[in-house]
Structure formats: C-alpha cells, structure tokens
C-alpha positions as a printed Julia matrix, in Angstrom:
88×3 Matrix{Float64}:
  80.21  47.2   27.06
  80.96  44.6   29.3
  85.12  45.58  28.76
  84.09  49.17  29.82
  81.85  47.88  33.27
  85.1   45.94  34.15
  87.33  49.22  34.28
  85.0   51.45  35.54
  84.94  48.78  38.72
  88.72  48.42  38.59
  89.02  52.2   38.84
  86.47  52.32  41.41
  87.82  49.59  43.71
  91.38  51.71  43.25
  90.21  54.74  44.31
  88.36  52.62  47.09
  91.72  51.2   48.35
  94.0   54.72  48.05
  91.01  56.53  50.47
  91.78  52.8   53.12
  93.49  54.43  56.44
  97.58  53.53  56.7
  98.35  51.55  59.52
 101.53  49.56  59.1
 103.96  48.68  56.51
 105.81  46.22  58.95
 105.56  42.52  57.58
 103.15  40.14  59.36
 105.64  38.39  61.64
 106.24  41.55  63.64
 102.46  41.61  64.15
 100.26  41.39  67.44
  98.96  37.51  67.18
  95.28  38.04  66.1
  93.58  36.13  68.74
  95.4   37.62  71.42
  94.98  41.23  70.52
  90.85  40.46  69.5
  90.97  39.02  73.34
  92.34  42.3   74.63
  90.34  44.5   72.76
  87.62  42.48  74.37
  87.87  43.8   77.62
  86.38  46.95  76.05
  84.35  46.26  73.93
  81.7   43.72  72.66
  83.46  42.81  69.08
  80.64  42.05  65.92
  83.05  41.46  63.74
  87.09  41.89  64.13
  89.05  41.61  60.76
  91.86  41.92  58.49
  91.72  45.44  56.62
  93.21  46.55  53.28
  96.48  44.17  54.49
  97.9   46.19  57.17
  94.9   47.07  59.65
  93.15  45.42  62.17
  89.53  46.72  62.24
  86.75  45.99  64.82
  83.0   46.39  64.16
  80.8   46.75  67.54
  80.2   48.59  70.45
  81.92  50.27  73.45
  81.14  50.45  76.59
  78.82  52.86  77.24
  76.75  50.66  74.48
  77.67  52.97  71.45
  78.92  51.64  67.9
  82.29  51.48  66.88
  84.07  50.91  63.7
  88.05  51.11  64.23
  91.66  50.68  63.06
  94.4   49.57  64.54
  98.16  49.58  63.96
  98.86  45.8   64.37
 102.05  45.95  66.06
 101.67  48.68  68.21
  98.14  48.31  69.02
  96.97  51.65  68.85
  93.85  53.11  66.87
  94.67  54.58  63.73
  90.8   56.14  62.79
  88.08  55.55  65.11
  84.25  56.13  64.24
  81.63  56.38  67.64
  78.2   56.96  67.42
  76.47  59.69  68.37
C-alpha cells in the first residue's frame, strides 16, 4: 500500500510540473539579479511573496495597483510576464 501512495504522488507531482508555465531555458547567469528585478517590480506592485518557480520562472504573489490580487510569471531574463492571474 504504502509503495502504491508513493507513485500515485510521484505521478501526481509530474503531471503537476508538465501543466508549470515555460518561461526560460537560459541558464541562471544570464538571469535578471533577483533583488533587483523584485525592486522593480516593486514600483507596481505591493509583492506578498516573490519566488523561484518550477526552475525557470520568477513568480510574484500580491496586489496591483488599483489594490487587486495578482499571481504572475515572469521570463527572468527578459522580464516580461509569461501568465498573469488579476482578480476580478
């Protein structure tokens, strides 16, 4: 049973990773330095929580401007949003 639990949450947590969004295959040295690009990003919008996702996105948690939440992806090196979710 237990053997059987384990691969039924390996084969979830695959299918979990093939649905992550694409941002970048460049390696990490051609990235945007983290704290610089969180700081920019800051200028629009108040950041919960700004992370690493699925090894090739950066991904913000919080709220725009207009005081709506935000979960989005960004293309480390070029900066740009990848998938964006607003509330409505």
């Amino acid at each position: 049973m237990k053997r059987m639990t384990m691969a039924i949450m390996t084969l979830i947590t695959s299918l979990h990773l093939s649905a992550a969004v694409d941002c970048t295959n460049e390696p990490k040295e051609n990235w945007k330095e983290e704290g610089a690009f969180k700081k920019e990003l800051e200028q629009t919008y108040k950041i919960k929580l700004f992370k690493t996702t699925g090894g090739n996105c950066y991904e913000i948690y919080g709220w725009d401007k207009a005081g709506k939440k935000v979960e989005i992806y960004f293309n480390p090196v070029t900066g740009e949003k990848v998938k964006e979710k607003i509330e409505k």
